[in-house]
C-alpha beads as a LAMMPS data file, in Angstrom:
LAMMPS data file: protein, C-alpha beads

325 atoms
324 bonds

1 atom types
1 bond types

-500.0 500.0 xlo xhi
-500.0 500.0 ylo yhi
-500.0 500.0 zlo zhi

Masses

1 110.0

Atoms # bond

1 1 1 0.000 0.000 0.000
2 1 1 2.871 2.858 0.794
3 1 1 4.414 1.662 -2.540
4 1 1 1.714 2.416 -4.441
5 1 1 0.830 5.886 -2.533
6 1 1 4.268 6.678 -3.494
7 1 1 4.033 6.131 -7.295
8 1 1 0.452 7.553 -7.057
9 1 1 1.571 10.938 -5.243
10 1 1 4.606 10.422 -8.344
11 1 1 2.245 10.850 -10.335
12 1 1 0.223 13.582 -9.557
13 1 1 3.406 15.223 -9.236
14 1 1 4.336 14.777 -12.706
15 1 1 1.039 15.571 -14.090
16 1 1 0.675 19.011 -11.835
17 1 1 2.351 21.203 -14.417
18 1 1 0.535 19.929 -17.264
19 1 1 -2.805 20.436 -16.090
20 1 1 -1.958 24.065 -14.670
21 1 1 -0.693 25.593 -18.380
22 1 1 -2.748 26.682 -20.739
23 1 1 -2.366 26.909 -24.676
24 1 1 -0.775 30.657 -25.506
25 1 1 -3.281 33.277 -26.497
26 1 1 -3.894 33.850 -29.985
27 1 1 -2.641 36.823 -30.876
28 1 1 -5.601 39.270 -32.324
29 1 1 -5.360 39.443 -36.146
30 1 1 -6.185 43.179 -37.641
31 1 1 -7.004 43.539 -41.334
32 1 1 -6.446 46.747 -43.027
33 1 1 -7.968 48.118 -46.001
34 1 1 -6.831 50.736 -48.363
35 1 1 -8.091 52.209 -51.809
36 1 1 -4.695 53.119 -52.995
37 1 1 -1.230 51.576 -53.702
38 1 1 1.091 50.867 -50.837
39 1 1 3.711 53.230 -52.470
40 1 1 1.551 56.104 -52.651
41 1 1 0.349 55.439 -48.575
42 1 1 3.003 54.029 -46.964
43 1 1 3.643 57.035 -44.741
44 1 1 -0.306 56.615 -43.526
45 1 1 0.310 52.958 -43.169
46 1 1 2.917 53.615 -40.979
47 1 1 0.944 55.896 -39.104
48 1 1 -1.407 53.120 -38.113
49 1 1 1.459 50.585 -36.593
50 1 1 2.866 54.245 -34.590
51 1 1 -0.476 53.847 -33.298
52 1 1 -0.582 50.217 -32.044
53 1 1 3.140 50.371 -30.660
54 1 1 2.204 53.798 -28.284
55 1 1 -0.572 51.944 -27.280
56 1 1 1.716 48.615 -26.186
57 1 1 0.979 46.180 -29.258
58 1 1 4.045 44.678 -30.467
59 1 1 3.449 43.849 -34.588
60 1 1 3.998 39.475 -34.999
61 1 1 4.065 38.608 -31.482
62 1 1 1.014 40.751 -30.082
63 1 1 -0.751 41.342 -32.658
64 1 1 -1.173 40.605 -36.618
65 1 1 -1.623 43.160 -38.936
66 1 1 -3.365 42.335 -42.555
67 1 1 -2.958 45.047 -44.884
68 1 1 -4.144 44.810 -48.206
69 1 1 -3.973 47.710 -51.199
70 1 1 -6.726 48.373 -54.067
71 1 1 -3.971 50.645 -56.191
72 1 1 -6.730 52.658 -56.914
73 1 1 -9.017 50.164 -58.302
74 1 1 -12.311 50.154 -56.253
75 1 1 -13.486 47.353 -57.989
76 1 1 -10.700 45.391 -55.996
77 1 1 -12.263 46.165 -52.762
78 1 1 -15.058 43.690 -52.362
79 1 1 -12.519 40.781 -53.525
80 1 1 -9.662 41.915 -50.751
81 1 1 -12.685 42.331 -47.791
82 1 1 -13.105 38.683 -48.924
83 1 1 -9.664 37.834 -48.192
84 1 1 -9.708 39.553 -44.777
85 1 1 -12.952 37.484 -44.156
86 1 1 -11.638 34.353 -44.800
87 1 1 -8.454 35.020 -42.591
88 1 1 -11.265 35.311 -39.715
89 1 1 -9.755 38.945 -38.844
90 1 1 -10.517 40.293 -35.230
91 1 1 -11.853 43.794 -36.666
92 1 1 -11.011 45.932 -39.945
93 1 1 -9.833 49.027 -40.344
94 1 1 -11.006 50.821 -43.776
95 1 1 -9.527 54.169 -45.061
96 1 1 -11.418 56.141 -47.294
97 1 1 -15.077 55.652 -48.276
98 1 1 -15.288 53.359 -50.764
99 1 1 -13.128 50.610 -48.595
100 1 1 -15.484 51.489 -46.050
101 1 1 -18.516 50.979 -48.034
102 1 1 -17.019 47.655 -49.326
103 1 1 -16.068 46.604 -45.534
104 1 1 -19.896 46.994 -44.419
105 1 1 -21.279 45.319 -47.493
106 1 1 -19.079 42.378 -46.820
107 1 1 -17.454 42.096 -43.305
108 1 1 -20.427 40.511 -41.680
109 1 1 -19.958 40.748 -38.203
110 1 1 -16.728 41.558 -38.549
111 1 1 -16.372 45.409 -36.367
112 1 1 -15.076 47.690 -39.074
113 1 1 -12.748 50.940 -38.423
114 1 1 -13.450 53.497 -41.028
115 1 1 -11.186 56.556 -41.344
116 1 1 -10.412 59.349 -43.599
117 1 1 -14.245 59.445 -44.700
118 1 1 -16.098 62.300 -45.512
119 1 1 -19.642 62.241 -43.436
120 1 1 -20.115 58.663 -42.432
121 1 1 -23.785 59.641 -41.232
122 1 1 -24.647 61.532 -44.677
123 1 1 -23.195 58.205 -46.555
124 1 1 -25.247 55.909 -44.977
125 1 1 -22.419 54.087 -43.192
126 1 1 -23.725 54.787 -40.077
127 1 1 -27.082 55.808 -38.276
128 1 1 -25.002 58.906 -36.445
129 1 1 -21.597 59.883 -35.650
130 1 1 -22.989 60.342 -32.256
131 1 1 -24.223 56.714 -31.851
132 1 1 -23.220 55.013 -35.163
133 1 1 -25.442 51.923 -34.384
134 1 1 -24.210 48.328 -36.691
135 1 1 -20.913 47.188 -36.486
136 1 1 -19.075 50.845 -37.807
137 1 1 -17.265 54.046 -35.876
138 1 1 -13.961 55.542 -36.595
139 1 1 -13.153 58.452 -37.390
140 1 1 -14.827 61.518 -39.736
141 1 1 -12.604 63.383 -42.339
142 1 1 -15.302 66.129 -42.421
143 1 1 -14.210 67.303 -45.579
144 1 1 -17.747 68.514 -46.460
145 1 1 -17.589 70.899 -44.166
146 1 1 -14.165 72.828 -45.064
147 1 1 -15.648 73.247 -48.583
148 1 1 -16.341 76.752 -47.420
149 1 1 -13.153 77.410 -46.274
150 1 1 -11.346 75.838 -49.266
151 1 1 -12.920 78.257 -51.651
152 1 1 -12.673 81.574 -49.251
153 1 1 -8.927 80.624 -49.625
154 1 1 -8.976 80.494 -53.262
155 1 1 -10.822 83.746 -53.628
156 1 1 -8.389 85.415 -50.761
157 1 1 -5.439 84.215 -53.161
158 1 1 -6.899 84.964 -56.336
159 1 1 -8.875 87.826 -55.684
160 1 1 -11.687 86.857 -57.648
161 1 1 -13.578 83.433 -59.095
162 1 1 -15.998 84.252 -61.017
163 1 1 -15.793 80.501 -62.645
164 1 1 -14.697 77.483 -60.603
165 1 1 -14.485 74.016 -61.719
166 1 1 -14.558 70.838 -59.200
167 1 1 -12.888 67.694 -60.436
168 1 1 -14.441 64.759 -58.788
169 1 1 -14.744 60.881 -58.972
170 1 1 -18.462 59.688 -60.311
171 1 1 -17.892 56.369 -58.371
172 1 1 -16.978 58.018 -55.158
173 1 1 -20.593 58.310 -53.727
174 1 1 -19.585 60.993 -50.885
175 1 1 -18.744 63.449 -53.965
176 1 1 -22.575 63.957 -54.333
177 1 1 -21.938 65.710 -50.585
178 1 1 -18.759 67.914 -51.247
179 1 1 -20.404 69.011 -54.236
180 1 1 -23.619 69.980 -52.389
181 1 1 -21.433 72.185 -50.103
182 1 1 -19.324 73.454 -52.475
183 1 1 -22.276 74.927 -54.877
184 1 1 -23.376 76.193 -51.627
185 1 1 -20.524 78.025 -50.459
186 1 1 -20.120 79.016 -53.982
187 1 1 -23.654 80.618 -54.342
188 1 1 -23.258 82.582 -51.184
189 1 1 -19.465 83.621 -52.694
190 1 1 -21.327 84.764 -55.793
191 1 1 -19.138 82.033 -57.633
192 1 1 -19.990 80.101 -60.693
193 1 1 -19.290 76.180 -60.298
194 1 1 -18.631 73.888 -63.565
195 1 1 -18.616 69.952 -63.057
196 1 1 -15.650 67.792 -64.313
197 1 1 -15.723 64.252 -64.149
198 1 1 -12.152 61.680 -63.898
199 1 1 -12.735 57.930 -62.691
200 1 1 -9.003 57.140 -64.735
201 1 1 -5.601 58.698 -66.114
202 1 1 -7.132 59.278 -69.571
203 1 1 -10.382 61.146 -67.819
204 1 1 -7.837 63.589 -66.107
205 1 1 -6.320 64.166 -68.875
206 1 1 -9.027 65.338 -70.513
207 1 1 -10.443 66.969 -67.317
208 1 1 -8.359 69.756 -66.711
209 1 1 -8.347 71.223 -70.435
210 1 1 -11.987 71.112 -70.243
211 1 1 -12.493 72.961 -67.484
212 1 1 -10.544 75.713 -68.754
213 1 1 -11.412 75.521 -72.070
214 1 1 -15.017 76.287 -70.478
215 1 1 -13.956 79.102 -68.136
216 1 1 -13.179 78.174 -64.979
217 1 1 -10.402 80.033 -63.610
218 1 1 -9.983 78.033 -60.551
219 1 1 -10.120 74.530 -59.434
220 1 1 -10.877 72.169 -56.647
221 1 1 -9.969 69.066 -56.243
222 1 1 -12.097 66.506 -54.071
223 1 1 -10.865 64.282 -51.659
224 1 1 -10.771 60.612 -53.412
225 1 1 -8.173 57.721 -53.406
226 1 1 -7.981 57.257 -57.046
227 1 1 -7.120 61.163 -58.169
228 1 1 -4.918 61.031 -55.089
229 1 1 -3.374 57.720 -56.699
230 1 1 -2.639 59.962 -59.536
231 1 1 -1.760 63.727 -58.011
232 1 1 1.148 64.126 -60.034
233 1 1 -0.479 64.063 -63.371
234 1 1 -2.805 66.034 -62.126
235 1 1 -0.591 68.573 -60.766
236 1 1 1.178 68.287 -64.548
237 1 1 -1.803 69.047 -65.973
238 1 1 -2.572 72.147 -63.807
239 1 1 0.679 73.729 -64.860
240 1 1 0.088 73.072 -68.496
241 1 1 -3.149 74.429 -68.114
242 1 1 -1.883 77.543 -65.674
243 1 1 -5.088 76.580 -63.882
244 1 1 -5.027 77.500 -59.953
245 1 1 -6.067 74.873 -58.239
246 1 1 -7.022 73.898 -54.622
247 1 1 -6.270 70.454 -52.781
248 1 1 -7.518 68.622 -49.904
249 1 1 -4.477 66.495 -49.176
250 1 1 -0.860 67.906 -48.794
251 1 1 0.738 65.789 -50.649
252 1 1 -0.327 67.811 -53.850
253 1 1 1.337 70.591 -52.641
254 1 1 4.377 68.579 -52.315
255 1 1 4.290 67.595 -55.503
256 1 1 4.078 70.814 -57.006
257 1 1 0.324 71.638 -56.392
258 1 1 -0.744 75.252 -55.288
259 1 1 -2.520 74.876 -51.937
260 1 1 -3.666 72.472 -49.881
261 1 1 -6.369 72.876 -46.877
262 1 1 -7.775 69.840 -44.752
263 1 1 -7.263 67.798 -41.633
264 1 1 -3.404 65.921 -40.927
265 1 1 -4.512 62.982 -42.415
266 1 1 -1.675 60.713 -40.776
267 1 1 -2.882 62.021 -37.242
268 1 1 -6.570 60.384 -38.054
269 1 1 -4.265 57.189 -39.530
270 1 1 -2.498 57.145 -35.892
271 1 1 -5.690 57.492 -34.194
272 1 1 -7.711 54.208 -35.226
273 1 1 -5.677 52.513 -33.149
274 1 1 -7.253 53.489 -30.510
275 1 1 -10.444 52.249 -31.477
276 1 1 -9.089 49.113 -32.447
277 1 1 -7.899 48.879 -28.844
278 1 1 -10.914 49.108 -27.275
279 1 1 -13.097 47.153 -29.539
280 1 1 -10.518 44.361 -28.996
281 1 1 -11.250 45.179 -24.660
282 1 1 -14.753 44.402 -25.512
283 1 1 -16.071 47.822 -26.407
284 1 1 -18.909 47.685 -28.841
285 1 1 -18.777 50.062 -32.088
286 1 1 -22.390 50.944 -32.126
287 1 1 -21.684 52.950 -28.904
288 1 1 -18.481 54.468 -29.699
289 1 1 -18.666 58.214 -31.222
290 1 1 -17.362 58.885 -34.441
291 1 1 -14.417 61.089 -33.909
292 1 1 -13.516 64.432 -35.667
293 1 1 -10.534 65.967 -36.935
294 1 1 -8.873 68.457 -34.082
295 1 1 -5.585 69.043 -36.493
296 1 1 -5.828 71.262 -39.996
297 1 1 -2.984 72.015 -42.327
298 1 1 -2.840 75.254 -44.779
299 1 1 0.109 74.031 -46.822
300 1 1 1.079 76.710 -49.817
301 1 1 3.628 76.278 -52.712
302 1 1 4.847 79.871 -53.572
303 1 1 7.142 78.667 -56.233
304 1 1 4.292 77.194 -57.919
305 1 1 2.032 80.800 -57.289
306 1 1 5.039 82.577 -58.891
307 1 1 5.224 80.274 -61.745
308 1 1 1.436 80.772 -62.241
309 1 1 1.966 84.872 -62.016
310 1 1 -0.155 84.707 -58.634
311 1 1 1.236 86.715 -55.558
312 1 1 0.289 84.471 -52.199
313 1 1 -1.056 87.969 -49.719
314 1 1 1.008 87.496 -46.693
315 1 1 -1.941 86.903 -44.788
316 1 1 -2.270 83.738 -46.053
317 1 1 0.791 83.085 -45.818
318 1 1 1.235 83.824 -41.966
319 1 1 -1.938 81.348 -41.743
320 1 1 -0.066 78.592 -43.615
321 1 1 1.672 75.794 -41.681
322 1 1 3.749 74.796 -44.422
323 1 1 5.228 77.103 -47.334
324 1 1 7.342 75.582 -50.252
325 1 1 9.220 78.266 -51.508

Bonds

1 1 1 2
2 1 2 3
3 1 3 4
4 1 4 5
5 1 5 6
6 1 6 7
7 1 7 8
8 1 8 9
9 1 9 10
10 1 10 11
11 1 11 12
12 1 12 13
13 1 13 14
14 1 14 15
15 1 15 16
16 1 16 17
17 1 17 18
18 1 18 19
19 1 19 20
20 1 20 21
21 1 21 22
22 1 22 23
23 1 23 24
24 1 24 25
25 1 25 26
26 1 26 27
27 1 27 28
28 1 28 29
29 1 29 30
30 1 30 31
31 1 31 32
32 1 32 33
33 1 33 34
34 1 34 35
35 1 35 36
36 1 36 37
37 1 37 38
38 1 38 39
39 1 39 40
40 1 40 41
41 1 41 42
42 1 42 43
43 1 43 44
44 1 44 45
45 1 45 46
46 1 46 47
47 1 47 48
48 1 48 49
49 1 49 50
50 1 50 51
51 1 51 52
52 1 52 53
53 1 53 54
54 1 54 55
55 1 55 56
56 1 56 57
57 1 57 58
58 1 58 59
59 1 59 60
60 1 60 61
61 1 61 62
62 1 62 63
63 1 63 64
64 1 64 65
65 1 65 66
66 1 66 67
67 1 67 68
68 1 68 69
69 1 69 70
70 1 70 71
71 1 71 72
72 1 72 73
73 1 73 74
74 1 74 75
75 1 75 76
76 1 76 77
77 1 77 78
78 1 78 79
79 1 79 80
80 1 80 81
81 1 81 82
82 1 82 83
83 1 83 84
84 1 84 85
85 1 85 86
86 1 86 87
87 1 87 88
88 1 88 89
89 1 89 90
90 1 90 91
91 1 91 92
92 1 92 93
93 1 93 94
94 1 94 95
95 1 95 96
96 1 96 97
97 1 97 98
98 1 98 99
99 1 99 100
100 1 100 101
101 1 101 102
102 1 102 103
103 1 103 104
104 1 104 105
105 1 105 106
106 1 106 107
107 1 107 108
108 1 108 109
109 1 109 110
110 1 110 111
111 1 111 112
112 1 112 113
113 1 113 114
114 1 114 115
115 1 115 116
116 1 116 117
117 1 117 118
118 1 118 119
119 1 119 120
120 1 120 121
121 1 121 122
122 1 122 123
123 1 123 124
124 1 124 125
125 1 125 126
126 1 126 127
127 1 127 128
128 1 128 129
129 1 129 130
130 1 130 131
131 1 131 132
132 1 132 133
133 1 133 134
134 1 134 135
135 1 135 136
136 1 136 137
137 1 137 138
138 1 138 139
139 1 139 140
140 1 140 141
141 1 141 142
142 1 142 143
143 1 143 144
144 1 144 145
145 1 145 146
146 1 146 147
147 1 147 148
148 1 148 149
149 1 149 150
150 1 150 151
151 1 151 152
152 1 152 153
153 1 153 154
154 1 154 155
155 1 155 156
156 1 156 157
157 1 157 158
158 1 158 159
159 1 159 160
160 1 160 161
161 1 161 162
162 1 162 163
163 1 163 164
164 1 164 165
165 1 165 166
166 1 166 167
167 1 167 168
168 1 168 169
169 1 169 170
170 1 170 171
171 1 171 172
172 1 172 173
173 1 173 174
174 1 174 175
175 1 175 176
176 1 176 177
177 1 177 178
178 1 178 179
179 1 179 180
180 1 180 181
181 1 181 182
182 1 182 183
183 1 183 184
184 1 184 185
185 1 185 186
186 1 186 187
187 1 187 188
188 1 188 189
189 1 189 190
190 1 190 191
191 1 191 192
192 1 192 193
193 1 193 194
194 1 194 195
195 1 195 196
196 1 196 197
197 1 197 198
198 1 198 199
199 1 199 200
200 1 200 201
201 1 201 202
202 1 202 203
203 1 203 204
204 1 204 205
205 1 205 206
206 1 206 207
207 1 207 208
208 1 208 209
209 1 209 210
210 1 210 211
211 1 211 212
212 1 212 213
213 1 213 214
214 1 214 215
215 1 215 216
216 1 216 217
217 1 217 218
218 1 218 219
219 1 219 220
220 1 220 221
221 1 221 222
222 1 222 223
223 1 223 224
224 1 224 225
225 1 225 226
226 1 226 227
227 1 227 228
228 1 228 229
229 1 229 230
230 1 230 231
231 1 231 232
232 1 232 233
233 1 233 234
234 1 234 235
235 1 235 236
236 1 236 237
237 1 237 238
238 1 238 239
239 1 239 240
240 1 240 241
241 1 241 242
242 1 242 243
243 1 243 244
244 1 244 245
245 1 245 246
246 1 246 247
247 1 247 248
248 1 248 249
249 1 249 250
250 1 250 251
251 1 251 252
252 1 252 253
253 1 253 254
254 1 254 255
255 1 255 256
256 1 256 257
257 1 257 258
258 1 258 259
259 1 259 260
260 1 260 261
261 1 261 262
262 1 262 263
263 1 263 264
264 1 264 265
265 1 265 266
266 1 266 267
267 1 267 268
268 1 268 269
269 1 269 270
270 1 270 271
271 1 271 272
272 1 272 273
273 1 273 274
274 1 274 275
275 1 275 276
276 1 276 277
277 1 277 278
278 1 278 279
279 1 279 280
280 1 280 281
281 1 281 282
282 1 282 283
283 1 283 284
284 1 284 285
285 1 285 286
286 1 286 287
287 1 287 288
288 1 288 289
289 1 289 290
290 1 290 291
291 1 291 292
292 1 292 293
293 1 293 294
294 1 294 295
295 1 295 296
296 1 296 297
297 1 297 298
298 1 298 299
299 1 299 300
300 1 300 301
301 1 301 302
302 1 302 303
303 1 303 304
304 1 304 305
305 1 305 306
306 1 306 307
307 1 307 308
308 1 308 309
309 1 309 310
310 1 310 311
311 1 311 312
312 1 312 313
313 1 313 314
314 1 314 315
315 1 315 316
316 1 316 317
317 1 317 318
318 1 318 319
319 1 319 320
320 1 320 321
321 1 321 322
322 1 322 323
323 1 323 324
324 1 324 325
């Protein structure tokens, strides 16, 4: 009897350990979508992992990242929310509206980030940005609502507009907003607005010599992956055209454009991390506001102005966070 206790207390001993560990955690698995190339966004890409490693994440060991890149081909985006699908991703994170409107059509249940969208409540994405309701928050672009401001800097630089022409995207559905509060603004500016259409390279090529071959003496841009995708011919074809033109994102500017006006785009980039965060603590996205943009950027090129025969007032200048001389 004592020999057996023995080999029986042996092996309970033995077997202690095993039934006290448990099988390592999975690590959460984050799938990121984006309507542009990886080359033309890396910077904003980058933004997101800053995000995750202030907040303690540590990229292949804490978490798994996922992205995947339309290069400016929206018709990629249902196919690549498919992928993240079938990789049984934790939540997504979709930049721009049409990867957001992809990511609701075809996540499921899958909670879905969305940033660097226009007016997720005015494009049906979600029921409010103060309660979003479904399986959606993130965080608002609000690019409707500088349309105001973007053509009040136009007309400070230029003086006067009696004509301006919008370029936009006919598949990017939250165009039908900007352009709602850009004939606005434009009516109360005493501004003429003229409509020109590019969903490819060839359409923007033939854009901009429409628009001045019609009379517009200015031009605004709207916010949209694909003409983003393609900034520098567009910025070419500005030149050639000596059309003044106004930009939502910087990186026109950088490339030659005249002015730029809108929120730091890689702060809002930075910032879904935190709402990946707490969705992964258990939050639930139909109770989580929709955030705003707290940072704007007035980014001028004056070597582009002087090349154009425009003198930038120094008041806009002294308002400008970034001038390329």
């Amino acid at each position: 009897m004592r020999r057996r206790d023995l080999l029986l207390a042996f092996g309970v001993f033995l077997a202690a350990p095993l039934a006290g560990a448990q099988a390592p955690a999975r690590a959460p698995r984050i799938g990121y979508l984006f309507s542009f190339a990886r080359s033309q966004g890396e910077h904003l890409w980058e933004a997101c992992r800053q995000g995750l490693r202030e907040l303690g994440y540590v990229e292949g060991r804490t978490v798994m990242l996922e992205p995947r890149w339309a290069d400016g081909r929206h018709d990629r985006l249902p196919a690549l929310v498919d992928e993240l699908v079938a990789l049984n991703v934790d939540v997504i994170v979709a930049a721009a509206t049409p990867a957001s409107q992809a990511a609701k059509a075809r996540a499921g249940r899958i909670p879905v980030v969305l940033v660097a969208v226009a007016d997720p409540a005015r494009s049906g994405l979600v029921a409010s940005l103060a309660r979003p309701g479904g399986r959606m928050t993130g965080l608002s672009l609000l690019t409707p609502e500088l349309s105001g401001k973007r053509l009040e800097l136009l007309v400070d630089i230029l003086k006067q507009v009696p004509r301006v022409a919008v370029l936009l995207n006919p598949e990017n559905q939250s165009h039908d907003i900007f352009l709602d509060e850009t004939s606005n603004a434009a009516r109360r500016a005493g501004v003429q607005v003229q409509v020109v259409r590019a969903r490819n390279v060839p359409d923007i090529e033939r854009a901009l010599p429409e628009a001045g071959a019609q009379g517009a003496t200015a031009m605004i841009v709207f916010d949209d992956p694909v003409l983003w995708t393609h900034r520098k011919i567009i910025v070419a074809q500005a030149a050639k055209e000596r059309l003044p033109v106004m930009y939502g994102y910087s990186e026109f500017v950088e490339d030659g454009g005249l002015i730029s006006y809108g929120p730091h785009r890689p702060d809002l980039y930075r910032r879904t991390a935190t709402y990946v965060d707490r969705i992964l603590k258990g939050a639930n996205p139909a109770e989580l506001p929709i955030e705003r943009p707290v940072r704007f950027e007035l980014h001028v090129n004056v070597r582009s102005a002087r090349s154009l025969g425009i003198a930038v007032p120094q008041s806009v200048l002294l308002r400008a966070d970034r001038v390329i001389e």
